[in-house]
C-alpha positions in Angstrom: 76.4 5.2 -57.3 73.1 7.6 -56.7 69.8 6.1 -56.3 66.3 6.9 -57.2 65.1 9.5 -54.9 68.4 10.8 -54.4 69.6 14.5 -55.2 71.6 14.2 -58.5 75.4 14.5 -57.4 76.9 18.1 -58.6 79.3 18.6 -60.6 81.4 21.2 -62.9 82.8 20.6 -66.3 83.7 21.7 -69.8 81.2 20.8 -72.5 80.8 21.6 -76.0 78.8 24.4 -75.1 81.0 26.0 -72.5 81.3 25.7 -68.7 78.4 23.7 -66.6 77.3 23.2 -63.3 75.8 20.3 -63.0 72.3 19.8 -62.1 72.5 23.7 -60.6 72.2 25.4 -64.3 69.3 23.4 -65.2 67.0 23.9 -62.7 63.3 24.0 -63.5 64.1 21.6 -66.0 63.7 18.0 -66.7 67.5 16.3 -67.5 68.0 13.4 -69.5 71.8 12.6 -68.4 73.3 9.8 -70.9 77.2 8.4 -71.0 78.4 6.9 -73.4 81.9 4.5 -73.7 83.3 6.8 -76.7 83.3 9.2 -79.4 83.6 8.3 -83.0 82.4 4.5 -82.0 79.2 3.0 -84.0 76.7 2.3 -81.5 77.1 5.5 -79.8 77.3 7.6 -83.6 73.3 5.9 -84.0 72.7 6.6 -80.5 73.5 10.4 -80.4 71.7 10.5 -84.0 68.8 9.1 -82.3 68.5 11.7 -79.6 69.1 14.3 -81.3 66.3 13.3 -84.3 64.3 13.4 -80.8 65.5 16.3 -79.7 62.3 19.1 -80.3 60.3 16.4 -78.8 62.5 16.4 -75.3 62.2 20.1 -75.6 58.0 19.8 -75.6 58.4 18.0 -72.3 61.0 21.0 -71.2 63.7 18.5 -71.0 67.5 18.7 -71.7 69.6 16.1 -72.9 73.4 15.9 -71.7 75.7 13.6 -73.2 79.0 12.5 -71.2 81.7 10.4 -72.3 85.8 10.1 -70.8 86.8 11.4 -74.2 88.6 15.4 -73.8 86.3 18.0 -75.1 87.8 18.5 -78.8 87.2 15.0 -79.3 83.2 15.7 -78.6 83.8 18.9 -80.8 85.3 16.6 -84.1 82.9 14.0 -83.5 79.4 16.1 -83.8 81.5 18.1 -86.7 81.5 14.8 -88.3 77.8 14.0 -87.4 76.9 16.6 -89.3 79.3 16.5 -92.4 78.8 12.9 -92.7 75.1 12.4 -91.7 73.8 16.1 -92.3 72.7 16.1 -88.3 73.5 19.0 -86.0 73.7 17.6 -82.3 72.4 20.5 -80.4 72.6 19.2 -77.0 75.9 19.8 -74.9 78.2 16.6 -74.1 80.5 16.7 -71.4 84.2 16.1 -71.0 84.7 14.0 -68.4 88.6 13.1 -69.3 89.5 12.4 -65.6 86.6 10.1 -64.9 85.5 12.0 -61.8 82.2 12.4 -62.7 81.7 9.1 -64.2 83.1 7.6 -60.8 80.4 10.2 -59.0 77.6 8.5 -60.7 79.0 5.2 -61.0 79.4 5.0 -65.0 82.4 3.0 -65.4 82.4 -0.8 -65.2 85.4 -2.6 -63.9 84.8 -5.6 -65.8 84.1 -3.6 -69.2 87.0 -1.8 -69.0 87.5 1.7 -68.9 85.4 3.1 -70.5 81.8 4.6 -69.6 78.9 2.2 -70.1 75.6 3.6 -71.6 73.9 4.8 -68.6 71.1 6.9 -68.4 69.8 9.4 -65.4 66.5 11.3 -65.7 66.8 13.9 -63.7 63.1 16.1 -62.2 63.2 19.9 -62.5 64.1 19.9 -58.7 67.8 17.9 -59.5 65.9 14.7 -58.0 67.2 11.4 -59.7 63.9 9.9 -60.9 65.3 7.1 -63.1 68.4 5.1 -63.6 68.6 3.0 -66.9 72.2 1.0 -68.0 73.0 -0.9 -71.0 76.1 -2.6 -72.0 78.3 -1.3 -74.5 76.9 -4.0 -76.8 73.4 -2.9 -77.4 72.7 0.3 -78.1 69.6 2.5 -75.9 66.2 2.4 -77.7 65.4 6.2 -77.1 61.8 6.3 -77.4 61.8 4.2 -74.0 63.5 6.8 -72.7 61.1 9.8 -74.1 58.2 7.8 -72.8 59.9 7.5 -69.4 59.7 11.4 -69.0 56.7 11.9 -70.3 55.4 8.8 -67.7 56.8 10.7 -64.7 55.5 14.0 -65.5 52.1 12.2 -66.5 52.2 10.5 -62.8 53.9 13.5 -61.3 51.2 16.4 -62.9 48.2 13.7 -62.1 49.2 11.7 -58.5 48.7 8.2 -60.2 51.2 5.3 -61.8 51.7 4.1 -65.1 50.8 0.8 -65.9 52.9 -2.1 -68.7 53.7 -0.3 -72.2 51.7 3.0 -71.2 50.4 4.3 -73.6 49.7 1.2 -75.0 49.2 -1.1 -72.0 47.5 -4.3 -73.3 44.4 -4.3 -70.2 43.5 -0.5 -69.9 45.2 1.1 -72.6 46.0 4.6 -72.4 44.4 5.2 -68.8 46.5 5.7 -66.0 46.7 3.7 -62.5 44.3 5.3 -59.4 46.8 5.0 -56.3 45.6 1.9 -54.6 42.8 2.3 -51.4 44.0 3.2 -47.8 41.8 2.0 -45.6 39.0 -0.4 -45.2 36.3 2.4 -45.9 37.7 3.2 -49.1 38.1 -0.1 -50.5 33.9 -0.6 -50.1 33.6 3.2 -51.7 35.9 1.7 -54.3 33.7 -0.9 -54.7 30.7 0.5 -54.5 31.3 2.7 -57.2 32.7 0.3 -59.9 29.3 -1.9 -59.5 27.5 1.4 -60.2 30.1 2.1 -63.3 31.0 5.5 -61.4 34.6 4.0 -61.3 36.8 1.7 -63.7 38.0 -0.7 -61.7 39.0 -4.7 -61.7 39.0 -4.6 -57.8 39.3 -2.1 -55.2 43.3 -2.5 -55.4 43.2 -2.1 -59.0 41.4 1.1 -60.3 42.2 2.9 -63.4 40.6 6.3 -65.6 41.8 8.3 -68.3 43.6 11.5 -68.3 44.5 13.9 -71.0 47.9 14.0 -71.8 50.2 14.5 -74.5 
């Protein structure tokens, strides 16, 4: 299984929108990499409605979704037909066929004890093909996908701004929508640090923990 920091694993495969190779085609781009165990289940029917309701707002953040399941690519192609007959929702995003499990073993999406089919894993992938988070579920509980938009727009946030995120960002319950100030390096800095939060030149609760706000969207 890749980790976080790691290059995302390549790949080529058939998809509902033709050929891909995986992460090479989508360079320069965020990717939002999601499996799920099977086509014309439930869970995974609300799940693709979700992302795709969310779709234009992935986009903004010029991020791609990819949807993978073990199911043979007509399969995908019947299933969004009936998305969009059924529940008048035209999935836009490609899903990929991964009928011989190769790529599901690449990124470690099948789990032994649950079978064979994929669980609900999720790989947000940074415009350079860097894995920059890994999220699973079991195929009981179905992904909240507004985590997952907030978890891009967090990493670009930190990435565009060299700070962290706190709890709940946007809505953190101590500093709301203000962003963490990487923590002091040196002894020096931590009096500055000081310094400047008794003078209210800096938001801070102690050197270690310093905070300001940023525009984002």
């Amino acid at each position: 299984m890749p980790l976080i920091g790691e290059r995302a694993p390549s790949f080529k495969a058939k998809t509902t929108h033709g050929p891909v190779s995986f992460p090479e085609d989508y360079n320069g781009k965020w990717v939002v990499l999601f499996s799920h165990p099977a086509d014309f289940t439930p869970v995974c029917t609300t799940e693709f409605y979700a992302f795709q309701k969310r779709y234009e707002e992935f986009k903004k953040l010029n991020t791609e979704l990819v949807g993978l399941s073990l199911d043979q690519v007509f399969s995908h192609i019947k299933w969004t037909e009936w998305i969009k007959e059924k529940l008048g929702v035209e999935i836009k995003f490609p899903i990929v066929a991964d009928d011989l499990g190769n790529i599901s073993a690449l990124y470690g999406m099948v789990h032994p004890a649950k079978g064979t089919n994929t669980v609900r894993a999720v790989f947000i992938i940074d415009p350079n093909g860097i894995i920059r988070a890994i999220l699973y579920y079991p195929q009981e509980t179905g992904r909240n996908i507004d985590e997952i938009l907030r978890v891009v727009k967090a990493l670009q946030v930190a990435d565009e701004n060299s700070v962290a995120t706190p709890a709940n960002w946007p809505n953190n319950e101590l500093i709301g929508s203000k962003v963490i100030i990487p923590p002091a390096t040196s002894e020096k800095e931590a009096r500055e640090r000081l310094e400047k939060a008794s003078k209210k030149e800096l938001e801070a609760y102690d050197w270690w923990f310093c905070y300001k706000q940023i525009n984002s969207t």
